[in-house]
DRENFI-887380 format. One record per residue: x, y, z of N, C-alpha, C, CB in turn; residue in three letters. Coordinates in steps of 0.1 Angstrom, whole numbers, padded with zeros to 4 digits, always signed. Glycine has a CB too. Layout:
<recs>
XYZXYZXYZXYZALA
...
</recs>
This chain:
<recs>
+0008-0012+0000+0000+0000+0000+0009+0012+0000-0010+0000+0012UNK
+0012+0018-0010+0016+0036-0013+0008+0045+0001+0007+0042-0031UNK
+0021+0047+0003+0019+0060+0016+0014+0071+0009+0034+0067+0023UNK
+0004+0079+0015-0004+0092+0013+0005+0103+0009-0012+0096+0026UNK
+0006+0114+0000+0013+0122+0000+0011+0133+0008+0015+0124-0010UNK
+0012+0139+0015+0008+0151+0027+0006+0156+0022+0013+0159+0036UNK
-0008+0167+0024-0013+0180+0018-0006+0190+0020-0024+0182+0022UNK
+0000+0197+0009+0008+0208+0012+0004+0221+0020+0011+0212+0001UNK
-0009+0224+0014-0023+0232+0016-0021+0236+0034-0039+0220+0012UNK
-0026+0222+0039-0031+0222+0053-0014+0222+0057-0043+0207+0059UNK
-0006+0215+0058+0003+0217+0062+0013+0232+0065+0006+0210+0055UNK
+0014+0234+0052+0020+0250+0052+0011+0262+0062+0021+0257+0035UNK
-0007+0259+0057-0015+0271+0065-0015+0269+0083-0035+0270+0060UNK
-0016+0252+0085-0008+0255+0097+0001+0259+0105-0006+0252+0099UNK
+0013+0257+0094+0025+0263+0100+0024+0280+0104+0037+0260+0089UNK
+0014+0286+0090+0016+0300+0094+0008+0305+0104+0015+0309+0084UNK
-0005+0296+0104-0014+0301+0118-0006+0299+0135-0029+0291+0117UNK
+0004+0289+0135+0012+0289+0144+0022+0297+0144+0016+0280+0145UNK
+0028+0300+0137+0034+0311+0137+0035+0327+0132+0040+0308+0134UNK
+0019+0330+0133+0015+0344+0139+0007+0340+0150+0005+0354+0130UNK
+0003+0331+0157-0003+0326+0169+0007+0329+0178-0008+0313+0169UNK
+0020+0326+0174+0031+0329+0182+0034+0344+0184+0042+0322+0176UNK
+0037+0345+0170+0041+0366+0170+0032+0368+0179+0036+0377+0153UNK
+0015+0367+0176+0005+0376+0187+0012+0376+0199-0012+0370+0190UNK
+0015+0363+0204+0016+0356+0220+0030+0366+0225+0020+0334+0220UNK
+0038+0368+0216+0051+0376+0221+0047+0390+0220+0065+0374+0211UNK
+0043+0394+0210+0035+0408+0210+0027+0413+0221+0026+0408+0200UNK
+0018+0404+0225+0010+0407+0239+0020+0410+0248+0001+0394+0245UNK
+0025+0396+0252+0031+0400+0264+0044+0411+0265+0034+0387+0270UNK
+0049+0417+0251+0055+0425+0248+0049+0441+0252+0056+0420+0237UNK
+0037+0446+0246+0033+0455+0251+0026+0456+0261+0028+0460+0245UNK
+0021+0442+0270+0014+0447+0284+0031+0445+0295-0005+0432+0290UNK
+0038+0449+0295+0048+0451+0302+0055+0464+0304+0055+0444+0298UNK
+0059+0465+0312+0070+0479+0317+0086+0476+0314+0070+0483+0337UNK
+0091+0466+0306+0104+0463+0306+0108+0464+0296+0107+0454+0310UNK
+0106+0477+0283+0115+0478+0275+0127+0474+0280+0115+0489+0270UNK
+0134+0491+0282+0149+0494+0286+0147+0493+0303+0155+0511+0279UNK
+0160+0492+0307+0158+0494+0324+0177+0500+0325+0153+0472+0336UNK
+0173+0511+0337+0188+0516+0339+0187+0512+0354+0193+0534+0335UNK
+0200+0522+0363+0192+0517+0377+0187+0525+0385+0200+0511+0386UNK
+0179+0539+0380+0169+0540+0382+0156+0543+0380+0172+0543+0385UNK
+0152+0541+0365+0142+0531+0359+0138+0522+0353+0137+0533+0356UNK
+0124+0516+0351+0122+0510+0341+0109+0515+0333+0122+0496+0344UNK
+0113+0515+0319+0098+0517+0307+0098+0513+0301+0094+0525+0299UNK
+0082+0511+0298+0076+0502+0287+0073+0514+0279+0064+0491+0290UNK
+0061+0509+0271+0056+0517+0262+0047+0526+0264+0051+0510+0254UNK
+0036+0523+0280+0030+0528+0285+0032+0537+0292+0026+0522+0288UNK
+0041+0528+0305+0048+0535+0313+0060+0534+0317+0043+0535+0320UNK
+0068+0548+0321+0081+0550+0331+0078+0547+0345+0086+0564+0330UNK
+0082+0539+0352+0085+0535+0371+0096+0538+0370+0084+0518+0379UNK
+0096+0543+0381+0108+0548+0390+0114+0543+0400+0107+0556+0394UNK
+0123+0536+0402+0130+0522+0412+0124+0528+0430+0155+0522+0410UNK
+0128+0541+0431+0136+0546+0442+0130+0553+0447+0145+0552+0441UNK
+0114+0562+0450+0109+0553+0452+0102+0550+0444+0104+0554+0460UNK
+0090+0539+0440+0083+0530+0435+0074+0539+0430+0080+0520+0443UNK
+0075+0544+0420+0064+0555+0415+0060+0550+0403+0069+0572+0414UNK
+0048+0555+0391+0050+0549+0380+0040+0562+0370+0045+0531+0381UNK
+0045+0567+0359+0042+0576+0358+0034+0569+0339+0054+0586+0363UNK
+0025+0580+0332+0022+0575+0319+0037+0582+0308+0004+0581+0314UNK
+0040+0569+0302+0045+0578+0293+0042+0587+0284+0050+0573+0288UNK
+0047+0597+0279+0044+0603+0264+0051+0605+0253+0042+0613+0263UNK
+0059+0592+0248+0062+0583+0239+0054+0574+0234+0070+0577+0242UNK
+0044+0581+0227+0034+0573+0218+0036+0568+0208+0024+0578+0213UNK
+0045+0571+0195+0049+0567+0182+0053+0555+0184+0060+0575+0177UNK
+0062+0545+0192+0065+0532+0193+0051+0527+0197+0078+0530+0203UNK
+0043+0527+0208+0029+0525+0209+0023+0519+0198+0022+0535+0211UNK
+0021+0529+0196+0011+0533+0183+0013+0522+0173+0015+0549+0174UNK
+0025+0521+0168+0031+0521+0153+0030+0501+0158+0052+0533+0149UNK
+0035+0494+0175+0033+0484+0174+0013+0479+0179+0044+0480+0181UNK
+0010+0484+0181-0005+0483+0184-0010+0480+0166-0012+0501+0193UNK
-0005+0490+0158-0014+0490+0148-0003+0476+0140-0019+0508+0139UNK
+0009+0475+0139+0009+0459+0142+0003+0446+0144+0012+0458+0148UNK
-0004+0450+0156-0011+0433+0158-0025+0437+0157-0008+0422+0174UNK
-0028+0445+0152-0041+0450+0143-0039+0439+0131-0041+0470+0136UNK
-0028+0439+0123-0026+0437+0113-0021+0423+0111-0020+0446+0109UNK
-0013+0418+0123-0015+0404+0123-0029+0396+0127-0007+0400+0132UNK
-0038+0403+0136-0050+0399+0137-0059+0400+0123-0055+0407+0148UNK
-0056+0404+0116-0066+0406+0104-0055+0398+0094-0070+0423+0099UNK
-0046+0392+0097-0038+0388+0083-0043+0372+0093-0016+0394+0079UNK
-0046+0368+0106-0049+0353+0107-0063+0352+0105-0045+0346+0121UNK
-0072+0364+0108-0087+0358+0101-0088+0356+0091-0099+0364+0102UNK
-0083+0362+0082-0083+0359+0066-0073+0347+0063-0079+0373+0057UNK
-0063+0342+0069-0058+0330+0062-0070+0322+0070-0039+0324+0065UNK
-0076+0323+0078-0087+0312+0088-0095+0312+0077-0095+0316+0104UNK
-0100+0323+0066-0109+0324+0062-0109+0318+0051-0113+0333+0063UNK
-0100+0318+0045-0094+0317+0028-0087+0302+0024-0080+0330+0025UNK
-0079+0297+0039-0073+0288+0035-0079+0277+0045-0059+0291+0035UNK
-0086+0275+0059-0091+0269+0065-0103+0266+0064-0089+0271+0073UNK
-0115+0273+0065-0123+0272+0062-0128+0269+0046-0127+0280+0068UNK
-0116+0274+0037-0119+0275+0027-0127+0275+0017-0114+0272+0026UNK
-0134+0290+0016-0144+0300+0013-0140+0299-0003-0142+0316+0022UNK
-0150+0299-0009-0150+0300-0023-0151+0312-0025-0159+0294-0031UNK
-0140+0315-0036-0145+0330-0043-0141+0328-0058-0136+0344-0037UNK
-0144+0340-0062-0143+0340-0079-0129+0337-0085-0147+0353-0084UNK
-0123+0336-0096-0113+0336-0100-0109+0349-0101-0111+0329-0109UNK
-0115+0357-0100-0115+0375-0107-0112+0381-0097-0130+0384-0114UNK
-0115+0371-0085-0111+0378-0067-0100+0373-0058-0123+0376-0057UNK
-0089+0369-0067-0081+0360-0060-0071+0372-0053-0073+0347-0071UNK
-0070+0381-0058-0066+0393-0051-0068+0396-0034-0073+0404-0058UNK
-0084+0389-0034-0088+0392-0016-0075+0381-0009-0110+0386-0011UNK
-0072+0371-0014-0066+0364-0009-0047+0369+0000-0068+0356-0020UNK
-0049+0378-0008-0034+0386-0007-0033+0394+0005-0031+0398-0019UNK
-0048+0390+0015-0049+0403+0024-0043+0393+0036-0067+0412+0026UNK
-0036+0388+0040-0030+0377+0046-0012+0382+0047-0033+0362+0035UNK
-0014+0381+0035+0002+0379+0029+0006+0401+0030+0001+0369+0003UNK
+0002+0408+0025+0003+0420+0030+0002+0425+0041-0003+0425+0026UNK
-0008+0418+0050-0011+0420+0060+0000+0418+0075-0021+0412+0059UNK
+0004+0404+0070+0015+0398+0077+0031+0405+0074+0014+0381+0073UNK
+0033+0412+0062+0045+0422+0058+0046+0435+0066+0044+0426+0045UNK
+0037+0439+0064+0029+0452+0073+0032+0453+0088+0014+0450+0073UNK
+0022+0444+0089+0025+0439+0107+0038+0444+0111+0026+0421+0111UNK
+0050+0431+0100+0064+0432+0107+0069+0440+0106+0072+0424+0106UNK
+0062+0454+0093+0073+0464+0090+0069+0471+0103+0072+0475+0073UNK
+0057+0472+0109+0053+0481+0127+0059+0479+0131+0043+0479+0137UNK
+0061+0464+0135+0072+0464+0145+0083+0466+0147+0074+0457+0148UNK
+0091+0463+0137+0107+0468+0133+0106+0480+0133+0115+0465+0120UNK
+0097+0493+0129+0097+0503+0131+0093+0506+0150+0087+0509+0119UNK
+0084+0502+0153+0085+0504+0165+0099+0501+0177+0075+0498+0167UNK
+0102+0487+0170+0117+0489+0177+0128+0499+0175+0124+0478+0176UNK
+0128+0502+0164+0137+0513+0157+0133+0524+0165+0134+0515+0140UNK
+0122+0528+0163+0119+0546+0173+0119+0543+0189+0100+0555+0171UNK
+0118+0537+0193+0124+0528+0210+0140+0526+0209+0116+0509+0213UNK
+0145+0521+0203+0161+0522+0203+0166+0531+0206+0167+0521+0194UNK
+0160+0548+0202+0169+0556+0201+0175+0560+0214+0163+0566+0194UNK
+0167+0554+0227+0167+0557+0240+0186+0552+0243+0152+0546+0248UNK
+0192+0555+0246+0207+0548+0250+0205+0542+0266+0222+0561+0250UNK
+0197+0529+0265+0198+0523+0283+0200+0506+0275+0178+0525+0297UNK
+0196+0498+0289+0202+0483+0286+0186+0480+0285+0213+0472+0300UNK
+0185+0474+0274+0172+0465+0268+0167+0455+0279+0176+0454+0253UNK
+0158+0455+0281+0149+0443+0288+0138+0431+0280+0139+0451+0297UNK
+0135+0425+0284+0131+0412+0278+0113+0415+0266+0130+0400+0295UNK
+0110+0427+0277+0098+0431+0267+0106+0437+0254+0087+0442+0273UNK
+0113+0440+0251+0119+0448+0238+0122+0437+0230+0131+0457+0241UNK
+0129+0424+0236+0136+0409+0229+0123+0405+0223+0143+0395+0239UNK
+0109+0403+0233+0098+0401+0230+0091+0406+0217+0093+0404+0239UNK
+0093+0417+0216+0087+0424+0202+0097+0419+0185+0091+0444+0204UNK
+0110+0419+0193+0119+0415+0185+0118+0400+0176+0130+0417+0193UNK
+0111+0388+0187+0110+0377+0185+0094+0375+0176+0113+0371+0199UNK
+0088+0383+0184+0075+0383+0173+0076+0393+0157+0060+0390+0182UNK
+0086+0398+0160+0086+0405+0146+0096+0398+0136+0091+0421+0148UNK
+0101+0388+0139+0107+0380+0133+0101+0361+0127+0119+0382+0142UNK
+0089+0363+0137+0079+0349+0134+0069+0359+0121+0066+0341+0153UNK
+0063+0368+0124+0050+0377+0116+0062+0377+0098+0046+0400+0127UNK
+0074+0381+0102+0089+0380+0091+0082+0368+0085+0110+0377+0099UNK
+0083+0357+0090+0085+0341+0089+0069+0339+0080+0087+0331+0107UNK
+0058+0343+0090+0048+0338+0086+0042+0346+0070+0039+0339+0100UNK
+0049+0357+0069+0048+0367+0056+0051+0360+0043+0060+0379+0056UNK
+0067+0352+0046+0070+0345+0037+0068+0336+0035+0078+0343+0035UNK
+0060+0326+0043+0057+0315+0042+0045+0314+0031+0054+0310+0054UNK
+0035+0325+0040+0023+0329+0033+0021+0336+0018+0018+0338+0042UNK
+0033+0346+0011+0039+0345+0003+0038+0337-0007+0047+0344+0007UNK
+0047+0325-0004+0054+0316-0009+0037+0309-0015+0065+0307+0002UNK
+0029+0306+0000+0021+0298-0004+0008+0302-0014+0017+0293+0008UNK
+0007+0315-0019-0001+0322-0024+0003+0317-0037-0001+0335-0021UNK
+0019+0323-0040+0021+0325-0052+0022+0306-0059+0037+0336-0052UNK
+0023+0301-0046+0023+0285-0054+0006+0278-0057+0033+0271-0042UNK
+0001+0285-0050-0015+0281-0054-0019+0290-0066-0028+0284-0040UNK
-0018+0302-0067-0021+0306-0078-0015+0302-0091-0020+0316-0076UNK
-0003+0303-0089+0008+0297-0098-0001+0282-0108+0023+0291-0085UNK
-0004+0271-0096-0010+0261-0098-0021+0261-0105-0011+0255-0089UNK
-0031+0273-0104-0045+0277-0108-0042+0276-0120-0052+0289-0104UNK
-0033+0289-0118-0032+0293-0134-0028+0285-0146-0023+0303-0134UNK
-0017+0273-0138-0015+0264-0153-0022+0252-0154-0002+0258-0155UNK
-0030+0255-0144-0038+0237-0148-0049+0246-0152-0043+0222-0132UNK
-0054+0260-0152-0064+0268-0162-0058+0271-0176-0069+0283-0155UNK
-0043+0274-0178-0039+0267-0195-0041+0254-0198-0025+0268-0199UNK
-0034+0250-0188-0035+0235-0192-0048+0226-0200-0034+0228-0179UNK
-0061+0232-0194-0073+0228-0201-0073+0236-0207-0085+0226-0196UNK
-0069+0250-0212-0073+0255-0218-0070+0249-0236-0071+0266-0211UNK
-0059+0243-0234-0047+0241-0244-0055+0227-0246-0029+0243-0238UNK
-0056+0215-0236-0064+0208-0242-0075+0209-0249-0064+0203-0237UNK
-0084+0217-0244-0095+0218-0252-0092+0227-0270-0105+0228-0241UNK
-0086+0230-0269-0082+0232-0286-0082+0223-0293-0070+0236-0289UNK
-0067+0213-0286-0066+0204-0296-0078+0191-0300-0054+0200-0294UNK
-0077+0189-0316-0089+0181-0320-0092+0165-0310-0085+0177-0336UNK
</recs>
């Protein structure tokens, strides 16, 4: 009995729903924290500056890193309902609409360009990094992962459409 060939399909959409499942999970616990940078006598997140000495904790007004990763996992959250939608549930659409499908794959580029920008305008600070900052760093490098994967997997399903739609097209010609 011939072994089953794995479905590429389910295989690969797994992989990328796990790995923006992951990005989200680093991302979260990335912005609900106070431990960007830490010197020794504070620590800030994105939210807020605390103050070691005494124990005070004030709001920050450094919004631009905020902002720029918030609307980030906006964008990973809308790049995994739509692969849930497109590739799991898998929703029929037109051939004329295979474009909606791309909202995954842009979506998940996007994301990671936030974040790298968000780390980039947080860097400029000169202190020693804390583990929420590695955090952002680590999910912006899975959302990286899940981009290309998603990518990849677009351009090879379409790819496939398209020549098995010559492919009949070319047979049907001949006599």
């Amino acid at each position: 009995m011939p072994l089953a060939r794995p479905n590429l399909k389910n295989f690969l959409t797994y992989i990328i729903i796990t790995l923006i499942l992951c990005a989200v999970l680093f991302v979260i616990l990335s912005l609900s924290t106070t431990h960007w940078l830490h010197t020794t006598r504070i620590t800030a997140g994105l939210w807020q500056i605390c103050q070691l000495k005494p124990l005070k904790c004030y709001i920050s007004i450094t919004r631009s890193p905020a902002g720029l990763s918030l609307t980030g996992l906006i964008l990973l959250v809308i790049g995994l309902l739509s692969t849930l939608v497109f590739n799991v549930i898998d929703c029929n659409y037109l051939p004329s609409m295979r474009f909606i499908t791309l909202i995954s794959v842009c979506s998940f580029a996007l994301g990671s360009f936030f974040f790298t920008m968000s780390c980039i305008a947080f860097s400029r600070v000169t202190a020693q990094f804390c583990y929420s900052y590695y955090f952002m760093i680590v999910g912006q490098l899975l959302a990286t992962s899940a981009a290309i994967l998603s990518s990849y997997w677009e351009g090879r399903r379409h790819g496939l459409e398209s020549t098995a739609a010559l492919m009949t097209r070319l047979a049907v010609r001949r006599p």
